[in-house]
N, C-alpha and C positions, 0 to 999 in steps of 0.2 A: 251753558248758562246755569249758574247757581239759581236754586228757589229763591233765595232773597234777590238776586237781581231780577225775577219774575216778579216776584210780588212789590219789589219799588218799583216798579215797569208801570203795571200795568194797573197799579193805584193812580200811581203819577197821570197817567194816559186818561186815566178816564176819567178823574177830576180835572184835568184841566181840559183835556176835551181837543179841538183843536187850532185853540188862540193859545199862538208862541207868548205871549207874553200876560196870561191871566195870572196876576200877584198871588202869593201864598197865602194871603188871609180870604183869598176868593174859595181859592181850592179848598182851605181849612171848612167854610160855610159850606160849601157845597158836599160834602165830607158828612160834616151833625145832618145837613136837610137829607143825604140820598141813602138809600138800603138797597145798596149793591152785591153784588156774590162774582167773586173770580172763579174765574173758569176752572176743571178741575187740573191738576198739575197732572200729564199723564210722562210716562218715562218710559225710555227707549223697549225696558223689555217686557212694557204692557201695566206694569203696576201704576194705580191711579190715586191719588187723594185731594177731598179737599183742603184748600188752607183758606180760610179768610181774618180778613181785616178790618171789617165795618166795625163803627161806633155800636155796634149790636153785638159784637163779640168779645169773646177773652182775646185778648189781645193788648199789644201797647209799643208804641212806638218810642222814639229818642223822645216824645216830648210828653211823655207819661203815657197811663191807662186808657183805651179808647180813645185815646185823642191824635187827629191829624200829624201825621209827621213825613218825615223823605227817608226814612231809614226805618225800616219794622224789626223791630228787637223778638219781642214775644208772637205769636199768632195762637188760631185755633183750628185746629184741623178736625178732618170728620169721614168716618166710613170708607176705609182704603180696602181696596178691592184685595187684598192680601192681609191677614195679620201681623201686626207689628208688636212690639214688644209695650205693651200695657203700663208696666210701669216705668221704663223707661219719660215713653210720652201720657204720660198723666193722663190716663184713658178713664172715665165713667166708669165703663164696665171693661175692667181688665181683662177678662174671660174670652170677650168675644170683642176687639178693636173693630172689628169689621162693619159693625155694626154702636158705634161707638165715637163720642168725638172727644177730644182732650184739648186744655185752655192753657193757657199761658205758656207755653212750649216755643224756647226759643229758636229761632230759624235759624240759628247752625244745627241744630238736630234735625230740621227737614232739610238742610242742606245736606247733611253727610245721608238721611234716606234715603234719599231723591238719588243721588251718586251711588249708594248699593244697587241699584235698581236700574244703571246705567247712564242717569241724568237723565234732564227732562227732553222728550220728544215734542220740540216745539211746536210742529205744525200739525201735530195729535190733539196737545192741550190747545191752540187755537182754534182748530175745528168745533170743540166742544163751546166755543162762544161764550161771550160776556153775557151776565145776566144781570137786571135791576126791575124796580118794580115795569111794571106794565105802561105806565103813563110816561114814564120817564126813558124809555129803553130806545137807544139812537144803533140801527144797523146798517147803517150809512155806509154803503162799498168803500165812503173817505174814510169813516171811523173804524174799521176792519184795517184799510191799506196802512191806517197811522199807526194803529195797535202792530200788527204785524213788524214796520220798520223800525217802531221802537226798542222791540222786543229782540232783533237780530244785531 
């Protein structure tokens, strides 16, 4: 599984939740209203990063900047357990990525990461669980099984 098929995954999944048929302008609201964080992407030979896609982030989908879409173009990744190359992915602080996040970086360069690193270790990054705020956060053993089968 490529990061970009993770990360349409598991946007898709947890905005629309688990009603097959909640319209895309539901998802879109639900999208500006929630402050979500995807799990970290962790990969076969242990290397980890975050990538997120919230309305809070550098990021941007098919249907512009921070805004709702089915396809994530851009994202922003953040603090990978190993050093990556700084200016490659538009790092803060070039010196030390590790410590470091970098924006607008399109998800074929976390795709071809992800793949140095032997692809993603699905049931590593699932273990590490969805997060959102506190009031909003569903660990429903359904919303786990749905995540999980969407994601395979």
């Amino acid at each position: 599984m490529l990061a970009s098929e993770f990360i349409n995954t598991m946007v898709f999944g947890m905005l629309n939740g688990l009603e097959p048929r909640t319209y895309i302008s539901e998802m879109e609201k639900k999208y500006n209203a929630t402050f979500f964080f995807l799990p970290n992407i962790v990969c076969k030979d242990g290397f980890s990063i975050s990538v997120q896609v919230h309305n809070g982030n550098y990021c941007a989908s098919e249907n512009g900047v921070r805004t709702f879409g089915l396809d994530w173009k851009l994202v922003e990744w953040g603090f990978p357990s190993q050093p990556i190359d700084g200016e490659k992915y538009h790092a803060e602080d070039k010196d030390n990525t590790t410590d470091s996040v970098g924006g607008y970086v399109s998800v074929k360069l976390i795709d071809e990461l992800c793949d140095e690193h032997g692809g993603i270790d699905l049931q590593a990054t699932l273990q590490g669980g969805v997060d959102e705020e506190p009031q909003k956060k569903d660990t429903t053993p359904a919303v786990e099984a749905w995540i999980i089968g969407a994601c395979l």
